[in-house]
C-alpha positions in Angstrom: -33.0 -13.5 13.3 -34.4 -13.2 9.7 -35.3 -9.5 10.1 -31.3 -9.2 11.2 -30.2 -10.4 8.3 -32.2 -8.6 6.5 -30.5 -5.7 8.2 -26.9 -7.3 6.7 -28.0 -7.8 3.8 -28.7 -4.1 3.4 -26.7 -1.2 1.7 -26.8 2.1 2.1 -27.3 3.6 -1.5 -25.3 7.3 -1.5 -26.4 9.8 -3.4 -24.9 13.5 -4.0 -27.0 16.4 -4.1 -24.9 18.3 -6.4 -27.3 21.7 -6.0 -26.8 21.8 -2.8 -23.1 22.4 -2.6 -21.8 22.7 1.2 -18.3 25.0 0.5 -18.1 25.8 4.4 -18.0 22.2 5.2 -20.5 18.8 4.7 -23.4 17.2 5.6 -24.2 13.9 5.5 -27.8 13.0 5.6 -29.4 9.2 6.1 -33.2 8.2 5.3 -33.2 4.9 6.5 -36.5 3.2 6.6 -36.5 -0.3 7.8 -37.3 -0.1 11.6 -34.1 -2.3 13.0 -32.0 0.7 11.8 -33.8 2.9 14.6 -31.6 3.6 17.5 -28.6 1.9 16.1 -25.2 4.3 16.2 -23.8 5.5 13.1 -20.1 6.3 13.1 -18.1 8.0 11.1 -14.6 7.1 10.0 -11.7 8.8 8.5 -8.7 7.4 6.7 -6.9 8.1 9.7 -8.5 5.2 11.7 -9.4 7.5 14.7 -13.6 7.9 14.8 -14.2 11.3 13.5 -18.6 11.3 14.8 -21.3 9.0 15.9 -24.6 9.9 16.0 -28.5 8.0 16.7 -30.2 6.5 13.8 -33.6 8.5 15.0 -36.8 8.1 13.8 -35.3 6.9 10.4 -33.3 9.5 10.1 -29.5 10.8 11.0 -27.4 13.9 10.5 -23.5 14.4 10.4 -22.3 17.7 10.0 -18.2 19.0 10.1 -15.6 20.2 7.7 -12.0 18.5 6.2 -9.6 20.3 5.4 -8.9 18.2 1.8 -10.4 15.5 0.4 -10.4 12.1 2.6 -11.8 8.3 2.4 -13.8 7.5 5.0 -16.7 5.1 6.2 -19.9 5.3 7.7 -20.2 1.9 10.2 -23.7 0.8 11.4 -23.3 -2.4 13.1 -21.4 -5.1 10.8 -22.6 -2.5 7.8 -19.5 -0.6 6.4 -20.3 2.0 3.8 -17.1 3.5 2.0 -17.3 7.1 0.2 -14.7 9.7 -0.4 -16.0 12.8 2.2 -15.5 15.8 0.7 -17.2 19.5 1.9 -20.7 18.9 0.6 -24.0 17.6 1.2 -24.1 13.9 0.9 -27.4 12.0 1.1 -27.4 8.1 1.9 -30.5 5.9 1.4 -31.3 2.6 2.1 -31.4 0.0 -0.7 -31.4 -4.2 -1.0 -29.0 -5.7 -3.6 -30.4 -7.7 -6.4 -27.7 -10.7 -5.5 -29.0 -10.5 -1.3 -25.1 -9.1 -1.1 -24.0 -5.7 0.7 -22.4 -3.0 -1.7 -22.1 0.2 -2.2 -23.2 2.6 -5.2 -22.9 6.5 -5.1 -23.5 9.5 -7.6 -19.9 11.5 -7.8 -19.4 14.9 -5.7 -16.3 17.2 -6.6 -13.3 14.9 -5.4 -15.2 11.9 -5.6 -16.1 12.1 -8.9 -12.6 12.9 -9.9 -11.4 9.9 -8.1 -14.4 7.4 -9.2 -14.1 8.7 -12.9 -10.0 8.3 -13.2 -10.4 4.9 -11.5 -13.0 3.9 -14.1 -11.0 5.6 -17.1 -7.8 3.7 -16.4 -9.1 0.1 -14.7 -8.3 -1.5 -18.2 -5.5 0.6 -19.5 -3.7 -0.1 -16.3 -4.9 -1.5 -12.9 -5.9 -5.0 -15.0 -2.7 -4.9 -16.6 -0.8 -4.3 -14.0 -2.6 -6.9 -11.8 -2.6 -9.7 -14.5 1.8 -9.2 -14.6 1.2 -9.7 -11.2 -0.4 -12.6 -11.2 1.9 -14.3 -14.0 5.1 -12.9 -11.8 3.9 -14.8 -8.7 2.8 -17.9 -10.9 5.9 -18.0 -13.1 7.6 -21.3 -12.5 11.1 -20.0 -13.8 13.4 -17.3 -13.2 13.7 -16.0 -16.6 9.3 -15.5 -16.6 9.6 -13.9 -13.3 12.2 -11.7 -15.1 9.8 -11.3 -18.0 7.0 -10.3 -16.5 8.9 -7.6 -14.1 10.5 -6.1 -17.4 6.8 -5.7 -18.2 5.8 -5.0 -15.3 8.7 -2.0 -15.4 7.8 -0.9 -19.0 4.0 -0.4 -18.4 4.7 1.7 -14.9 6.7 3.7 -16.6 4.4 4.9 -19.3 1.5 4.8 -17.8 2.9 7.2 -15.0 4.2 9.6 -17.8 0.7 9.8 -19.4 -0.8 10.7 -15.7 1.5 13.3 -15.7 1.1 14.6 -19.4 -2.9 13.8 -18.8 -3.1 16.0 -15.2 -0.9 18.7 -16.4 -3.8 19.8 -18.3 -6.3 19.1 -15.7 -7.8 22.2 -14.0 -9.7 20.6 -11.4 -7.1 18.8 -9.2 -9.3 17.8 -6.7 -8.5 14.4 -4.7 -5.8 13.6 -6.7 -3.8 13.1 -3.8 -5.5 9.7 -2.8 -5.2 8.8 -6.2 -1.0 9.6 -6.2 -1.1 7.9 -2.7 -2.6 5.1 -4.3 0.0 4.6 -7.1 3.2 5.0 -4.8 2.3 2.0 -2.6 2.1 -0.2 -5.5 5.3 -2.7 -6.7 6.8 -1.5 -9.2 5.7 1.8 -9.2 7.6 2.3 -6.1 10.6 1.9 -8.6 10.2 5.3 -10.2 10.2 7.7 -7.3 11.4 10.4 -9.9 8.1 10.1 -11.3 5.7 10.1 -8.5 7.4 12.8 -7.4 6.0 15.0 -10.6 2.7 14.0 -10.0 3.2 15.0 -6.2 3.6 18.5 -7.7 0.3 18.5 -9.2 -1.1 17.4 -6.0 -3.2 21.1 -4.7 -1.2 22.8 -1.9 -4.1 22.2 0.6 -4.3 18.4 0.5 -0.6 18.5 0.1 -0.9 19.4 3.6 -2.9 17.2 4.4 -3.0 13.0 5.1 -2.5 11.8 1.6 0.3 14.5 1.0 1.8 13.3 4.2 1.9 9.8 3.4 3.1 10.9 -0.2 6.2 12.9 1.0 7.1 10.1 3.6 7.1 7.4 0.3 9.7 10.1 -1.5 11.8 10.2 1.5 12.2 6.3 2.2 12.5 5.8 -1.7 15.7 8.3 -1.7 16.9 6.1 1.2 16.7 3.1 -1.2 17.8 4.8 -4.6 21.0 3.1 -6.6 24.0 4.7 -4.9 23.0 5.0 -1.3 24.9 4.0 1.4 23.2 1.5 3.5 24.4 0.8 7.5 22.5 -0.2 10.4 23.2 -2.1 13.7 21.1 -5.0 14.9 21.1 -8.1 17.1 20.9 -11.7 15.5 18.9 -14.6 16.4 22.0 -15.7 18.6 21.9 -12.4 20.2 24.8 -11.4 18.9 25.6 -7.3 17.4 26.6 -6.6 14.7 26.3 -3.7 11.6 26.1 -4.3 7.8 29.2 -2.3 7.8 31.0 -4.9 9.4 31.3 -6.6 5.8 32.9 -3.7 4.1 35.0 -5.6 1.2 32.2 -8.2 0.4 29.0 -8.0 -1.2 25.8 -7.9 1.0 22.5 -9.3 0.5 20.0 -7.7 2.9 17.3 -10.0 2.3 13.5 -9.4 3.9 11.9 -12.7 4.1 8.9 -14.7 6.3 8.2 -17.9 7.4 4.7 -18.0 5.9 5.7 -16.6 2.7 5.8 -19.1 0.1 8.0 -17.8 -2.8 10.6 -16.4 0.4 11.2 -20.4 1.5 11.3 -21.9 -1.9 14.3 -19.5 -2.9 16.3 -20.7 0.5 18.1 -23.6 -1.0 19.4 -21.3 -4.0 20.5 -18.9 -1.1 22.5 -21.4 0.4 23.9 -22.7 -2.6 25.3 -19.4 -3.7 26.4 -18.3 0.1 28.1 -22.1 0.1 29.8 -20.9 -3.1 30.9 -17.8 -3.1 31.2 -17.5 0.7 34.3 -15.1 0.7 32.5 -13.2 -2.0 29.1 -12.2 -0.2 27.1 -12.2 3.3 23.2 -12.7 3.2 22.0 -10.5 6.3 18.1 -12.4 6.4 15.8 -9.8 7.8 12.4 -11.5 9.0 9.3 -9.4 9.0 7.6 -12.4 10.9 5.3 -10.9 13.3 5.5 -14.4 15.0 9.3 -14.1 16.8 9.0 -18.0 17.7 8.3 -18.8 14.3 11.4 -16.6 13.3 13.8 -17.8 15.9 12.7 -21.7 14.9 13.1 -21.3 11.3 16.2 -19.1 11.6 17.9 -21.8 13.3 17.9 -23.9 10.7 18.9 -21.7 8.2 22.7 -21.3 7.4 24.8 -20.7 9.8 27.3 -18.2 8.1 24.0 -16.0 8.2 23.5 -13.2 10.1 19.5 -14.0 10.8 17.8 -10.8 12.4 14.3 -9.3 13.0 12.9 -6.5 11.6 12.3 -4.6 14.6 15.6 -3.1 15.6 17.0 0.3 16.8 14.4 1.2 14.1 11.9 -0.8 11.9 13.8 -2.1 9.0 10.6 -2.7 7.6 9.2 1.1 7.3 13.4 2.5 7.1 13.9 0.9 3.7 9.9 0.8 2.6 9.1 -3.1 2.8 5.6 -3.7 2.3 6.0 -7.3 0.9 8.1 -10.2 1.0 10.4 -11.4 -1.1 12.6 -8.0 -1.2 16.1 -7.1 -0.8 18.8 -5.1 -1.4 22.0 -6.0 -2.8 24.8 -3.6 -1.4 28.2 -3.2 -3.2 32.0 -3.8 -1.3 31.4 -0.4 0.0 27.9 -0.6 1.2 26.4 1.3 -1.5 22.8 -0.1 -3.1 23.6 -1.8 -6.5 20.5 -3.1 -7.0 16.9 -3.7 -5.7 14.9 -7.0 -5.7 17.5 -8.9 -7.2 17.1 -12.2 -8.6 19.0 -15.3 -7.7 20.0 -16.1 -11.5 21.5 -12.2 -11.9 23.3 -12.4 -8.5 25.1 -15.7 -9.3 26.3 -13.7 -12.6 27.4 -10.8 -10.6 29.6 -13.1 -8.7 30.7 -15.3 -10.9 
């Protein structure tokens, strides 16, 4: 038992051989000397999810060999041991190592992409990603509307700059390599997901191969949900309730519509109900709240949903389509506010600037 934590509390230490450059594909080579490695099966991971190779850990020793097309994250698993790296087409030499702390990490010398990607995410931790995650933090702790407000007008401001220096900063950058993951990355956070427009530059300094490839994929799928959702677009779907009974958004042609994604475990999503139904008590023949649950949990849903507002139309996420990829939810509170004619006036709208739209 000892010896097998000793085993978990082991990392793999990666280190690049940058003489030996592999062009015609990689190699991935592991010295591993304590004995309870021996015989153990090392896989290999993509980003994809799908294992890519497993091999024997032999005598100490394992070899992966095999080519990507562009620059991917993937993992080596041994057991309960998972070893993240970016794979790239070179040789790639992992070692075994025992953290100072008796806790599993990683540590690895940079190869072509991943020392693009390692040394952009170093460069711009503080003059972004801490930034950006401390407005987060204050967003999600603010106790007022008018902070929340605040910190998204931040949030907004900084986004917006910092994108337009990434694209003033890789402009100039001859070696492009990887910097799809990194554009991937930036269009899945909030916020960012606001300025489409500028993703979409950086997209264009993306290399043609790896546009082609996963990240790219993922990349130009973002772009096409986020012109789906731009001010101006027309917004109609049908869907069943929690009654069972159809309807479409386009029903309420003449009135304002609030398509609302919510969950019954999120937090911030049920302390905002009673302003909801203030404002749908109010203004009733002004608006109609369509609540779209992302609840994995349908009995949860169908519980809570039935003691929500009546005058609702309460409905699941998982339709003719999935409302939740169609109009690029990834987190809860969201929603769209759609004009008389079902056009999007605005995106996660607060409950303060709604009541002044309608009043």
């Amino acid at each position: 038992m000892k010896k097998y934590s000793a085993f978990l509390c082991c990392f793999l230490m990666l280190a690049v051989c940058m003489s030996c450059g592999f062009e015609n594909g990689f190699l991935l080579e592991g010295k591993l000397t304590d004995p309870l490695f021996d015989g153990k099966e090392v896989i290999l991971i993509t980003e994809t999810g799908a294992p890519s190779d497993t091999v024997r850990v032999e005598k100490g020793k394992f070899t992966i060999t095999g080519t990507v097309a562009y620059p991917v994250r993937a993992a080596l698993q041994i057991e309960h041991l998972t070893i993240p790296f970016t794979l790239v087409n070179d040789r790639i030499d992992f070692s075994e190592s025992v953290n100072t702390e008796n806790e599993k990490a990683v540590a690895y010398k940079k190869s072509k992409a991943a020392s693009n990607i390692a040394a952009y995410y170093e460069a711009n931790k503080t003059l972004f990603y801490q930034k950006y995650m401390d407005l987060l933090s204050a967003e999600v702790e603010a106790t007022t509307e008018e902070e929340k407000n605040k910190c998204n007008l931040q949030k907004d401001s900084l986004v917006e700059y910092y994108l337009s220096v990434l694209i003033d900063q890789y402009k100039k950058e001859k070696n492009r390599e990887g910097f799809s993951i990194i554009v991937s990355d930036l269009s899945g956070l909030f916020g960012v997901r606001e300025r489409p427009d500028l993703i979409g530059e950086l997209f264009l300094l993306v290399p043609q191969q790896e546009k082609e490839g996963y990240m790219g994929e993922k990349i130009e799928t973002y772009l096409a949900r986020s012109e789906k959702i731009r001010i101006g677009q027309t917004v109609d779907f049908a869907f069943v309730d929690h009654k069972g009974v159809a309807g479409r958004v386009s029903d309420y042609a003449g009135k304002l519509v609030l398509v609302d994604f919510w969950a019954t475990w999120c937090g911030p999503c049920l302390a905002q109900i009673p302003q909801l139904e203030d404002i749908s008590a109010r203004h009733a023949d002004k608006i109609q709240f369509v609540m779209v649950s992302i609840d994995e949990d349908k009995d949860a849903w169908l519980k809570k949903a039935a003691e929500m507002n009546p005058l609702w139309r309460n409905i699941h996420y998982l339709q003719d389509v999935d409302l939740k990829k169609e109009y690029f939810v990834t987190g809860v509170p969201d929603n769209l506010l759609l004009s008389e004619d079902g056009k999007i006036m605005q995106r996660r709208i607060f409950t303060g600037d709604l009541l002044k739209i309608l009043e």
